[in-house]
N, CA, C and O atoms as a CHARMM CRD file, in Angstrom:
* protein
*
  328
    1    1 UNK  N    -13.10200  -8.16200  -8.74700 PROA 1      0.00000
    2    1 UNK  CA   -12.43100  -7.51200  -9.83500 PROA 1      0.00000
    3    1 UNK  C    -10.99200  -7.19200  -9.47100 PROA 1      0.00000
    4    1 UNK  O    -10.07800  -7.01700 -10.27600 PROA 1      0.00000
    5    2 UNK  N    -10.91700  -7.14100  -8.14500 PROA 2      0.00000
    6    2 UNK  CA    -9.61000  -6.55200  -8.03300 PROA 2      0.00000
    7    2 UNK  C     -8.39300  -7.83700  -7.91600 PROA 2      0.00000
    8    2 UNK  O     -8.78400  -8.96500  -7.61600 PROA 2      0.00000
    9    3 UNK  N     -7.36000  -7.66100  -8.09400 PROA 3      0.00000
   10    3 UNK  CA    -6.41900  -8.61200  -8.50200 PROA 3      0.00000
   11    3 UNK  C     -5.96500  -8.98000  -6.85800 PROA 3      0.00000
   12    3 UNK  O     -5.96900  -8.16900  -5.93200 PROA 3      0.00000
   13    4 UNK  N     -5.48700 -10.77400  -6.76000 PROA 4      0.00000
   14    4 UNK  CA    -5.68700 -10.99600  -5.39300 PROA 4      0.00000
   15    4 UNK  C     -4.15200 -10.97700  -5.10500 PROA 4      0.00000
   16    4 UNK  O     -3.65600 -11.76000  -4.29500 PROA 4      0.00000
   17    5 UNK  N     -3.34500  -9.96600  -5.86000 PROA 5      0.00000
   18    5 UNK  CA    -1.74000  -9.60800  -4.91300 PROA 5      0.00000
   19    5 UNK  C     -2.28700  -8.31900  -5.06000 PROA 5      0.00000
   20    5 UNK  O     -1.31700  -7.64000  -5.39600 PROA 5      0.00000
   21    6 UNK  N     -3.15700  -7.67100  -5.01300 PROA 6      0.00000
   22    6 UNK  CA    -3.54300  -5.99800  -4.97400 PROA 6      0.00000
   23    6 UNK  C     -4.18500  -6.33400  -3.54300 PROA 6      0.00000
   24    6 UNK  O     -4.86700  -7.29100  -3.17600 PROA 6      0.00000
   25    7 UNK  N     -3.53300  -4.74800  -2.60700 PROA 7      0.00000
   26    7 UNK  CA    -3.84200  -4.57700  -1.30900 PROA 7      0.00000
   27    7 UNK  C     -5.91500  -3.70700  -1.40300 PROA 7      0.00000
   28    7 UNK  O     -6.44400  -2.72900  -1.93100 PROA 7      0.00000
   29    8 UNK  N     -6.21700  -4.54100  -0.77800 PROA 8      0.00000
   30    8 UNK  CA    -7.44300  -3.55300  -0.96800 PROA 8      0.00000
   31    8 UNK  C     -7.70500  -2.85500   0.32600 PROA 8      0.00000
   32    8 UNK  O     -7.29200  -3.27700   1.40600 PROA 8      0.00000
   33    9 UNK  N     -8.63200  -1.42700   0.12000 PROA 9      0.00000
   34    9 UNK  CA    -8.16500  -0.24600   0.90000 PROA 9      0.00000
   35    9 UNK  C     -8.69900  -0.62500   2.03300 PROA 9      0.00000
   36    9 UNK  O     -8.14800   0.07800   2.87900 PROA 9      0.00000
   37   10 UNK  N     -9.76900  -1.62100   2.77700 PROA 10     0.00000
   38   10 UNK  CA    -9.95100  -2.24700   3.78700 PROA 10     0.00000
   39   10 UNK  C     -9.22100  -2.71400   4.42000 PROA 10     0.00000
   40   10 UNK  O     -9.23900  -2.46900   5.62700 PROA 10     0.00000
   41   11 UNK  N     -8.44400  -3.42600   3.96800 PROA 11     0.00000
   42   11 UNK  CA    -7.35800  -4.51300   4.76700 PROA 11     0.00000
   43   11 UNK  C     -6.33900  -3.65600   4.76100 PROA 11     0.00000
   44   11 UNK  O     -5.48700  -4.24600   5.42600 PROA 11     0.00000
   45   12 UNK  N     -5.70600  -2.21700   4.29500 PROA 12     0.00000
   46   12 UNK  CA    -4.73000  -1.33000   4.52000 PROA 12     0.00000
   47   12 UNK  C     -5.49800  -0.64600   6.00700 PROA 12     0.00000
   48   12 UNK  O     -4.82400  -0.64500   7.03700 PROA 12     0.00000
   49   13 UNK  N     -6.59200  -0.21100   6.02400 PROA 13     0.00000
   50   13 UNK  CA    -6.99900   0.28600   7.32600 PROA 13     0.00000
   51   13 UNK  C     -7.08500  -0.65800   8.31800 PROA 13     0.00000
   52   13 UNK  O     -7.48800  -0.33500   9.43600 PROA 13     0.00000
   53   14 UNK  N     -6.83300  -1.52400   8.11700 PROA 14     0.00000
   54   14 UNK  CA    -6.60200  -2.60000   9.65500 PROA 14     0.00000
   55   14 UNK  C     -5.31700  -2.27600   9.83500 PROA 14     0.00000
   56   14 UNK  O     -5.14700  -2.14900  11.04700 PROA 14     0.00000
   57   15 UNK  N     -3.91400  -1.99500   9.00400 PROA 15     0.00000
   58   15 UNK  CA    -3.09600  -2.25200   9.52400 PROA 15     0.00000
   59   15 UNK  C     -2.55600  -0.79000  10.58200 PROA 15     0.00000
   60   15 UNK  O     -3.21400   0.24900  10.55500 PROA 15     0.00000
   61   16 UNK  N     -1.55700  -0.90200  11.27800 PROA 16     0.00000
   62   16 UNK  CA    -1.24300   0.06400  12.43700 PROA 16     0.00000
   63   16 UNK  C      0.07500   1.28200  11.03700 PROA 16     0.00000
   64   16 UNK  O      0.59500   0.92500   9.98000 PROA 16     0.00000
   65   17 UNK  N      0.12700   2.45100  11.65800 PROA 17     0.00000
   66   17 UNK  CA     0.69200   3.60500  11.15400 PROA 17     0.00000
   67   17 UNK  C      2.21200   2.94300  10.63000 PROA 17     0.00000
   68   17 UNK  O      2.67600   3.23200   9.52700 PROA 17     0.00000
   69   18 UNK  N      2.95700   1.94700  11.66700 PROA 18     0.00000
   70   18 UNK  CA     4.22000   1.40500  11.49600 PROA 18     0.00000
   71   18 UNK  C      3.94800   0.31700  10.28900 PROA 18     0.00000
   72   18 UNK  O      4.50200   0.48800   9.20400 PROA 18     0.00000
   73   19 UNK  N      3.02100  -0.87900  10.52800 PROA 19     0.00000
   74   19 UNK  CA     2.67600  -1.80800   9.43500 PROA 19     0.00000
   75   19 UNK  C      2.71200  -0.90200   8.13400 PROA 19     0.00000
   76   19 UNK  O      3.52100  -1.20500   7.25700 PROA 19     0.00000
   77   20 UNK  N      1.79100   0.30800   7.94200 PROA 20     0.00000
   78   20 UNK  CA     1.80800   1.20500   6.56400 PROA 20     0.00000
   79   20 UNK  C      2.79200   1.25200   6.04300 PROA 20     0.00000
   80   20 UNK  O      3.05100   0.47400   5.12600 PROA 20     0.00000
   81   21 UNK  N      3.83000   2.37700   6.55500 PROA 21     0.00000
   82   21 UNK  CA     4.95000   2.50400   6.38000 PROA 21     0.00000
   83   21 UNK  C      6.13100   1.46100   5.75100 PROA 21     0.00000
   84   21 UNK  O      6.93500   1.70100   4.85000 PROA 21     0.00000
   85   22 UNK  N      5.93000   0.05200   6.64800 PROA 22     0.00000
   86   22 UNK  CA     6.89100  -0.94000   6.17200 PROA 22     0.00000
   87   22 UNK  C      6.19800  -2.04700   4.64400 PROA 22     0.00000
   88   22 UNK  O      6.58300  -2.94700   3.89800 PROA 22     0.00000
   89   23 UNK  N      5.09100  -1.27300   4.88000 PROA 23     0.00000
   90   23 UNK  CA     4.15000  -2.10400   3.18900 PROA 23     0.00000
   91   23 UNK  C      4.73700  -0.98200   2.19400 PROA 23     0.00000
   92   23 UNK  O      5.21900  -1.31000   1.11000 PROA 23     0.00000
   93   24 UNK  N      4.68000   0.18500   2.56300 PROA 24     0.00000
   94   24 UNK  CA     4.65300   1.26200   1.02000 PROA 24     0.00000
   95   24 UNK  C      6.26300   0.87900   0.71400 PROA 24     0.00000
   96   24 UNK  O      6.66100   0.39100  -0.34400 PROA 24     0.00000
   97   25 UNK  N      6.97700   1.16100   1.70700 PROA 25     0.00000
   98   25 UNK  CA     8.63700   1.02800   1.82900 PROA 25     0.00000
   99   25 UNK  C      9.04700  -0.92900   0.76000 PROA 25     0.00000
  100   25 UNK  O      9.96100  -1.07300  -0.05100 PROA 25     0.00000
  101   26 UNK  N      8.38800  -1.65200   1.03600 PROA 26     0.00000
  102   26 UNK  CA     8.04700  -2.64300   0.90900 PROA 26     0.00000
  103   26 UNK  C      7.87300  -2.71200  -1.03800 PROA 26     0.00000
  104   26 UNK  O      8.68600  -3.20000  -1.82400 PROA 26     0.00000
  105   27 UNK  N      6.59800  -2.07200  -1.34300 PROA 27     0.00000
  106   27 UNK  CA     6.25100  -1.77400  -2.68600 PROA 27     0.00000
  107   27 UNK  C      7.00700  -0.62400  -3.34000 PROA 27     0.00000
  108   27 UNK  O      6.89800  -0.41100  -4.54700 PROA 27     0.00000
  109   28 UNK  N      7.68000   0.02500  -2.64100 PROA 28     0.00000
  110   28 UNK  CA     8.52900   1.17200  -3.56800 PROA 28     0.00000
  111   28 UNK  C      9.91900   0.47500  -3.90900 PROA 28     0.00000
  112   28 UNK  O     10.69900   1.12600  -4.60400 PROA 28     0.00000
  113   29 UNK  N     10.29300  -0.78200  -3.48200 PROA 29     0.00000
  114   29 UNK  CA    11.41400  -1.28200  -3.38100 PROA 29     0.00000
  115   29 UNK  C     11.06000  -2.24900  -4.53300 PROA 29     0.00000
  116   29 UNK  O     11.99100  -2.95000  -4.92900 PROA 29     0.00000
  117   30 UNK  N      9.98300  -2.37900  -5.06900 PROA 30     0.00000
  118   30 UNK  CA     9.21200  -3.85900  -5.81000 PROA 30     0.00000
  119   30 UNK  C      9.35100  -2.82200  -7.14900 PROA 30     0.00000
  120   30 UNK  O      9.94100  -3.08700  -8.19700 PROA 30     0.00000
  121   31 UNK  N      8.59600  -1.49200  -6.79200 PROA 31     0.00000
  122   31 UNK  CA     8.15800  -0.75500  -8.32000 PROA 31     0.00000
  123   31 UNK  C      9.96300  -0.45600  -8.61600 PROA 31     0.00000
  124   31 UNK  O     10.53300  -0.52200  -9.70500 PROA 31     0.00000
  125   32 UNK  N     10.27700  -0.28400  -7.92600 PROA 32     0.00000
  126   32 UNK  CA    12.25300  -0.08900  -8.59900 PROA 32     0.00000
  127   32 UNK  C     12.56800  -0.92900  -9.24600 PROA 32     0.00000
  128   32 UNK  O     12.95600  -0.71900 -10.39600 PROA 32     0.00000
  129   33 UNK  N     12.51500  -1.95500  -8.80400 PROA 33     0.00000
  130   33 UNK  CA    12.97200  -3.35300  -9.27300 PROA 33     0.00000
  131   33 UNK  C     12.63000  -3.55900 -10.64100 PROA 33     0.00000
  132   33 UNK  O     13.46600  -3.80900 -11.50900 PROA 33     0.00000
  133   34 UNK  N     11.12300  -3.43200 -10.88000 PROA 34     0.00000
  134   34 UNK  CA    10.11100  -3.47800 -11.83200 PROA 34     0.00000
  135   34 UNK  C     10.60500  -2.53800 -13.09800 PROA 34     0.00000
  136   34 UNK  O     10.87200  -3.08900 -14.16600 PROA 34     0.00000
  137   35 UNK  N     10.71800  -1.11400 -12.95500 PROA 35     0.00000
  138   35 UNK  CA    11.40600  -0.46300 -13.59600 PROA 35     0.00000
  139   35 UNK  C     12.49100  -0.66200 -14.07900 PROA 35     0.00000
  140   35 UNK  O     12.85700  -0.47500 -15.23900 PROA 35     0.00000
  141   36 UNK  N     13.03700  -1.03900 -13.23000 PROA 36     0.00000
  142   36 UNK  CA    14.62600  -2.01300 -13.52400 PROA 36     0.00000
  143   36 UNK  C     14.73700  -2.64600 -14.36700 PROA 36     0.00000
  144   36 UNK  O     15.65200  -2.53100 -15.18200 PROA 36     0.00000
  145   37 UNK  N     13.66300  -3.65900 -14.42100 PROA 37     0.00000
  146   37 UNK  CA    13.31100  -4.60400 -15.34900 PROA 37     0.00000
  147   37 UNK  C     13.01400  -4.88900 -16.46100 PROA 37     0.00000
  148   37 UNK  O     13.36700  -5.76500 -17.25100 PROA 37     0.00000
  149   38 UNK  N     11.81200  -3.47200 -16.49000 PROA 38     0.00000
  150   38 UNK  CA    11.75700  -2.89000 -17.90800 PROA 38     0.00000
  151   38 UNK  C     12.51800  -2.21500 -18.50700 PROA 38     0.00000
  152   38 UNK  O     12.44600  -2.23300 -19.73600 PROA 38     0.00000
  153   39 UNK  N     13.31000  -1.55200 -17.98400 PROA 39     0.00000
  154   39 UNK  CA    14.72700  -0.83700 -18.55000 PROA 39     0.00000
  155   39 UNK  C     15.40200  -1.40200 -19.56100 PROA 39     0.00000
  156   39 UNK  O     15.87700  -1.00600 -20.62600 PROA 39     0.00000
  157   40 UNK  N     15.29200  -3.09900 -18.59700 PROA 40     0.00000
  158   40 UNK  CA    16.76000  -4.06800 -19.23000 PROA 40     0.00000
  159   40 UNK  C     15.84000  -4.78600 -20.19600 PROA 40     0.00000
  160   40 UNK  O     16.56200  -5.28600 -21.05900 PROA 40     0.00000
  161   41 UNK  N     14.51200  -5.06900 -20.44400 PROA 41     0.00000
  162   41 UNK  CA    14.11200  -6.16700 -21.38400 PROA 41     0.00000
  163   41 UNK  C     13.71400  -7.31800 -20.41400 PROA 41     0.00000
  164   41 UNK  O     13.68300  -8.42900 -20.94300 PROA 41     0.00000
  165   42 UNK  N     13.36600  -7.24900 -18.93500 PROA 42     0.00000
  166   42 UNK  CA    13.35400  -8.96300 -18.52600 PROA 42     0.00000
  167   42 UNK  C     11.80800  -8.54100 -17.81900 PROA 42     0.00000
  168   42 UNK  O     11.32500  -9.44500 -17.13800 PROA 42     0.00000
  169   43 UNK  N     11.19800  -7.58800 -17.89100 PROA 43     0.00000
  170   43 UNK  CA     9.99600  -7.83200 -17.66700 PROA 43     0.00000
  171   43 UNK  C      9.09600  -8.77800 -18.36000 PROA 43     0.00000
  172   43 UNK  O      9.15700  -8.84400 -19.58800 PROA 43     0.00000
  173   44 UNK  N      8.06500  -9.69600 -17.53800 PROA 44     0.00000
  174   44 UNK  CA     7.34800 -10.44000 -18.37000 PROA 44     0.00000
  175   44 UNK  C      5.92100 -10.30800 -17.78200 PROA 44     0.00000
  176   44 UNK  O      5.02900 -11.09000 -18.11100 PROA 44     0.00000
  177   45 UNK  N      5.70300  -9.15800 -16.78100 PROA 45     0.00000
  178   45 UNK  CA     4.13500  -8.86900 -16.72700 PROA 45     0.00000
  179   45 UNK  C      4.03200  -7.14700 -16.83500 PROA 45     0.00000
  180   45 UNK  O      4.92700  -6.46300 -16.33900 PROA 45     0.00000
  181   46 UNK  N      3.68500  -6.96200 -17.04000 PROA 46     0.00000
  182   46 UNK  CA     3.41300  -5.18500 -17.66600 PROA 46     0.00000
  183   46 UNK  C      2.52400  -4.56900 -16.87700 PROA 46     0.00000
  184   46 UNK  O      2.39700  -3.36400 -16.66100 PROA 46     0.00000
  185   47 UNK  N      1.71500  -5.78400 -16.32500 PROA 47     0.00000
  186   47 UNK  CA     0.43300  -4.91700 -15.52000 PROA 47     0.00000
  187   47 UNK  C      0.82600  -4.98100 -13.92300 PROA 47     0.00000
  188   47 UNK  O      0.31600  -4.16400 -13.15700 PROA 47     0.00000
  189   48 UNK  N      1.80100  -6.03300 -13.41700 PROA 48     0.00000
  190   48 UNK  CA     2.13800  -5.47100 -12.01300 PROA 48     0.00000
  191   48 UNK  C      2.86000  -4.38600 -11.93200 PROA 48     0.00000
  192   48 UNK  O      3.18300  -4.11800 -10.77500 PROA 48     0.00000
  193   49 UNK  N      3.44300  -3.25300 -13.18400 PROA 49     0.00000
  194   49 UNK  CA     3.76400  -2.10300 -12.38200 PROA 49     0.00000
  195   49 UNK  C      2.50600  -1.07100 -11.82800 PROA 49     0.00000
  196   49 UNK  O      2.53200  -0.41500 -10.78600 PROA 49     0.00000
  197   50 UNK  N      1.31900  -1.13000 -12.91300 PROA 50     0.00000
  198   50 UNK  CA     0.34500  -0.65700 -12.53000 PROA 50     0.00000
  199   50 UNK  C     -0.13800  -1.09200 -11.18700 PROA 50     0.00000
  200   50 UNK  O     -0.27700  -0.24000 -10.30800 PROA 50     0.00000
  201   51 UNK  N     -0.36700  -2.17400 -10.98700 PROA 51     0.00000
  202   51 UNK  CA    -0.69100  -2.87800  -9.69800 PROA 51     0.00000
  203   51 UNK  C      0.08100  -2.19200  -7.91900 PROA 51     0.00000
  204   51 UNK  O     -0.26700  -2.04200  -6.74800 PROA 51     0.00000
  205   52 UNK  N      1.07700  -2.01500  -8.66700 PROA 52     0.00000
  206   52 UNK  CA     1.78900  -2.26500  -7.70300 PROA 52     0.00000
  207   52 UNK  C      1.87300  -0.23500  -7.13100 PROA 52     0.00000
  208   52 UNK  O      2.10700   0.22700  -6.01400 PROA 52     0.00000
  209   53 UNK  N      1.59300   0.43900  -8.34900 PROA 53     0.00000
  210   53 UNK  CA     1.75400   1.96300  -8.43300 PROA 53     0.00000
  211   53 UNK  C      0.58600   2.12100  -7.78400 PROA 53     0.00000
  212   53 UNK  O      0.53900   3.08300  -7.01800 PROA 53     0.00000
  213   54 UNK  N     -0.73100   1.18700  -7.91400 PROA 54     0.00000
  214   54 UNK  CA    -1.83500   1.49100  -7.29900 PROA 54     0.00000
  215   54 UNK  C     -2.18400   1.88800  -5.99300 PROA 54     0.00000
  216   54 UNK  O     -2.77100   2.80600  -5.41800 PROA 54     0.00000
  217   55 UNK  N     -1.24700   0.22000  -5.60800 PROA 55     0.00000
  218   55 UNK  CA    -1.07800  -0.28100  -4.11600 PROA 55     0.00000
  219   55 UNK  C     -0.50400   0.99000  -3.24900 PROA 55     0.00000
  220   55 UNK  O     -1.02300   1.29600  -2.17500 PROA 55     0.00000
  221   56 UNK  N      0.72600   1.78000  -3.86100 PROA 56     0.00000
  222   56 UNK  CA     1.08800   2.24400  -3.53400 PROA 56     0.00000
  223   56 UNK  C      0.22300   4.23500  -3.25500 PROA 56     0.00000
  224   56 UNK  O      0.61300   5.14400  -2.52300 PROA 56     0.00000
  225   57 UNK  N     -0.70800   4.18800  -3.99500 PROA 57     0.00000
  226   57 UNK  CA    -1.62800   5.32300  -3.73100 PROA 57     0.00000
  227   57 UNK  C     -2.64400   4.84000  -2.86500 PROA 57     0.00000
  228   57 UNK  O     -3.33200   5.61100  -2.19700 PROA 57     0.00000
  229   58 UNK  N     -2.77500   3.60900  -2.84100 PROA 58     0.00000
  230   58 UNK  CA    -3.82900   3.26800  -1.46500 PROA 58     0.00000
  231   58 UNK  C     -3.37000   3.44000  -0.19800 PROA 58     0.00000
  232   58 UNK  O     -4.05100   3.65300   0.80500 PROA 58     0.00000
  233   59 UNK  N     -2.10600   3.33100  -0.28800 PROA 59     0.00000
  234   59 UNK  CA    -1.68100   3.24100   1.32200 PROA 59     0.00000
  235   59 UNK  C     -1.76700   5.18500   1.46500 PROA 59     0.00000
  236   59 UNK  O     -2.38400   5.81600   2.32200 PROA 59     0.00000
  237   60 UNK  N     -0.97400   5.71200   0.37900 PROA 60     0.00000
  238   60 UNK  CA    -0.93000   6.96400   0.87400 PROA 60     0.00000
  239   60 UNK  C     -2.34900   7.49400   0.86300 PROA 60     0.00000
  240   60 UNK  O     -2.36300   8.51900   1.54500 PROA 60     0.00000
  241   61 UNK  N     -3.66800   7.19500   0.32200 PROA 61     0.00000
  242   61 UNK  CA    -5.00400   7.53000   0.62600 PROA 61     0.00000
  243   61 UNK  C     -5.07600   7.41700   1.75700 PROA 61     0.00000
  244   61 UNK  O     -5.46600   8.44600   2.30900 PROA 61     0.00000
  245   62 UNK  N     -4.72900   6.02600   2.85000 PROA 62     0.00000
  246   62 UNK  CA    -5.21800   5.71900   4.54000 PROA 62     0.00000
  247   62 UNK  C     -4.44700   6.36700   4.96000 PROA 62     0.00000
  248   62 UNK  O     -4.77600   6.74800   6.08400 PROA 62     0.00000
  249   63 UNK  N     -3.07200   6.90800   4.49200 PROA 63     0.00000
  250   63 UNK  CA    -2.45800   7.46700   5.75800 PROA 63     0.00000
  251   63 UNK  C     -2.76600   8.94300   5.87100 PROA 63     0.00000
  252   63 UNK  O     -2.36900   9.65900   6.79000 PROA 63     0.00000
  253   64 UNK  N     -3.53700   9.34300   4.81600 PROA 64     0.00000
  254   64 UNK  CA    -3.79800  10.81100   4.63100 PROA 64     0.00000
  255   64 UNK  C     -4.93100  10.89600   5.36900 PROA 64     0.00000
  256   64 UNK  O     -5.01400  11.57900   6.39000 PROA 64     0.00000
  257   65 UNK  N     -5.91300  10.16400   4.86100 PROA 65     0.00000
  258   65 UNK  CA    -7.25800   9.87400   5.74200 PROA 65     0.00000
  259   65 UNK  C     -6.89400   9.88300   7.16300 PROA 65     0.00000
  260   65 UNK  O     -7.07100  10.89400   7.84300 PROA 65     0.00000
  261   66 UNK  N     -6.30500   8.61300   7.73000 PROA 66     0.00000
  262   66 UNK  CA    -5.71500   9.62600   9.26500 PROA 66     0.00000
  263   66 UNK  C     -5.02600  10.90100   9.45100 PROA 66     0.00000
  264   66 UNK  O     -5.18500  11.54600  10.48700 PROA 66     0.00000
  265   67 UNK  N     -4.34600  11.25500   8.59900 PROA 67     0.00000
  266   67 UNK  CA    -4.34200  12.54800   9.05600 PROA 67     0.00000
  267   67 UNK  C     -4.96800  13.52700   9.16400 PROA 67     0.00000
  268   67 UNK  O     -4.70100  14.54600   9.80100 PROA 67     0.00000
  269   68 UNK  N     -6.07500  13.21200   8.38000 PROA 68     0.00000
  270   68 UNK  CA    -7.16100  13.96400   8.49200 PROA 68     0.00000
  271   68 UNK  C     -8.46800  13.59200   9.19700 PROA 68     0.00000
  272   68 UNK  O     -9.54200  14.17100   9.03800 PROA 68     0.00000
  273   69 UNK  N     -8.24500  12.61400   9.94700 PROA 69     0.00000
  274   69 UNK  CA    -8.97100  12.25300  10.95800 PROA 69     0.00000
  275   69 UNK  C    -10.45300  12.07600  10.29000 PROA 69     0.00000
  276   69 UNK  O    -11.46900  12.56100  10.78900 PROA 69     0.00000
  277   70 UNK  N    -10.41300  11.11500   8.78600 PROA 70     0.00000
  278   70 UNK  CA   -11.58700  10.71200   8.55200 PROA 70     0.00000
  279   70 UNK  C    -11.21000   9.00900   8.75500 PROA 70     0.00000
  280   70 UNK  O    -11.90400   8.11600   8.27000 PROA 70     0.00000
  281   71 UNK  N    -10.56700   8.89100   9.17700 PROA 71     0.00000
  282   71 UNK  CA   -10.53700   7.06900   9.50500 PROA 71     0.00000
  283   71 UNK  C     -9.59300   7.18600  10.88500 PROA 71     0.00000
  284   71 UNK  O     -8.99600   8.17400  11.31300 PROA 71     0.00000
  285   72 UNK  N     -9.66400   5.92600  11.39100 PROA 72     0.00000
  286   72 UNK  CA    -8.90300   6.15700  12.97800 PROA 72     0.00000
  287   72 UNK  C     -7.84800   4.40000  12.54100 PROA 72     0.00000
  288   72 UNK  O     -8.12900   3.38700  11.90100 PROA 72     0.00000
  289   73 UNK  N     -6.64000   4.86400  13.30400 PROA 73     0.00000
  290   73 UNK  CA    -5.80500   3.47900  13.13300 PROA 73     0.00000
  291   73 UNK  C     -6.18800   2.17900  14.31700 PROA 73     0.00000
  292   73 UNK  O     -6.41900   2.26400  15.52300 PROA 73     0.00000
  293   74 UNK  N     -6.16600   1.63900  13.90200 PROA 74     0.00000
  294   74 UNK  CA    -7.13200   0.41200  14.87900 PROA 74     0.00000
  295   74 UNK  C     -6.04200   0.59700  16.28800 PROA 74     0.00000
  296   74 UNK  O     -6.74100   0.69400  17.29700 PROA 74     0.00000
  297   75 UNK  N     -4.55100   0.66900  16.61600 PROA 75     0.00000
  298   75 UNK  CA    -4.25400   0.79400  17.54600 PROA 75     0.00000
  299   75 UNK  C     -4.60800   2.21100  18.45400 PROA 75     0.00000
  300   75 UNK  O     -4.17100   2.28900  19.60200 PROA 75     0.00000
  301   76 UNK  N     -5.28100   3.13000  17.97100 PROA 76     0.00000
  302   76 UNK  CA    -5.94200   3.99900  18.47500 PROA 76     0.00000
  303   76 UNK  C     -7.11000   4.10300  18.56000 PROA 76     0.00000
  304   76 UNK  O     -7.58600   5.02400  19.22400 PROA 76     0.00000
  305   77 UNK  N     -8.09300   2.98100  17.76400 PROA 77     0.00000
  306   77 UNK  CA    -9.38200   2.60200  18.76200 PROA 77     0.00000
  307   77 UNK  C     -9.37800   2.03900  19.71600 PROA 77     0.00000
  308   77 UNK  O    -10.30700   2.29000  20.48400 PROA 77     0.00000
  309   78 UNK  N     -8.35800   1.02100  20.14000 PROA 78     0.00000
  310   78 UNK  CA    -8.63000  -0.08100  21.19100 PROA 78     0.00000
  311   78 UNK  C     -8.11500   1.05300  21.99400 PROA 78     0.00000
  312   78 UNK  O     -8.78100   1.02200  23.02900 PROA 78     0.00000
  313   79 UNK  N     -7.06500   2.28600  22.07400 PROA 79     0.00000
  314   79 UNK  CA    -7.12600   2.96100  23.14800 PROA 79     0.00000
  315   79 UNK  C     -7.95700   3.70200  23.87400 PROA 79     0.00000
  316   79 UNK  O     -7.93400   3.90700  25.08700 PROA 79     0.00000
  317   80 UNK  N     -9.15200   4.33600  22.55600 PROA 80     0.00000
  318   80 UNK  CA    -9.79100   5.11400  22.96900 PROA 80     0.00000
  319   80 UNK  C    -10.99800   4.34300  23.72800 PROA 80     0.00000
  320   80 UNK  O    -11.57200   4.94800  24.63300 PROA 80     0.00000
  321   81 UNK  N    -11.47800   2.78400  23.32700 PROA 81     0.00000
  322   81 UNK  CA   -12.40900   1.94700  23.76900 PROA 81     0.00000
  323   81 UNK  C    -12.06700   1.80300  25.68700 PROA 81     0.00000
  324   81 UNK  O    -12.93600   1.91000  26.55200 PROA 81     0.00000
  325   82 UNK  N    -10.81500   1.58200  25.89200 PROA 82     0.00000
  326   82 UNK  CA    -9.92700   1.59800  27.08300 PROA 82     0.00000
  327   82 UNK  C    -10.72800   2.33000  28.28100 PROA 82     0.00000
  328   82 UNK  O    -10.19900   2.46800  29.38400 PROA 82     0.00000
């Protein structure tokens, strides 16, 4: 069901605390654009801002979840496995 340019919240928890960061930074630069777009009249899909607003609450779900130490970042399992 889920759309295959939508990040799903699995494959956001593989990535490391820095990878997060440069995906949301990444999609906040896309939803501007997007807005932009619709501003001016040259949008021609309506549903990647949703998409993309989504993407962007998934990442901040995993990074909250580590902070709250209900998920662990994979470069801090292989340390703790160590």
């Amino acid at each position: 069901m889920a759309n295959a340019g939508a990040a799903q919240a699995s494959e956001l928890r593989e990535l490391t605390a820095e990878e997060l960061v440069l995906r949301l930074k990444e999609y906040k630069e896309e939803l501007f654009n997007l807005r932009f777009q619709m501003a001016t009249g040259q949008l021609d899909n309506n549903r990647r801002l949703r998409t993309v607003r989504t993407d962007i609450a998934r990442i901040y779900t995993v990074m909250r979840e580590r902070e709250l130490g209900l998920s662990v970042a994979p470069d801090a399992e292989s340390e703790g496995a160590a």
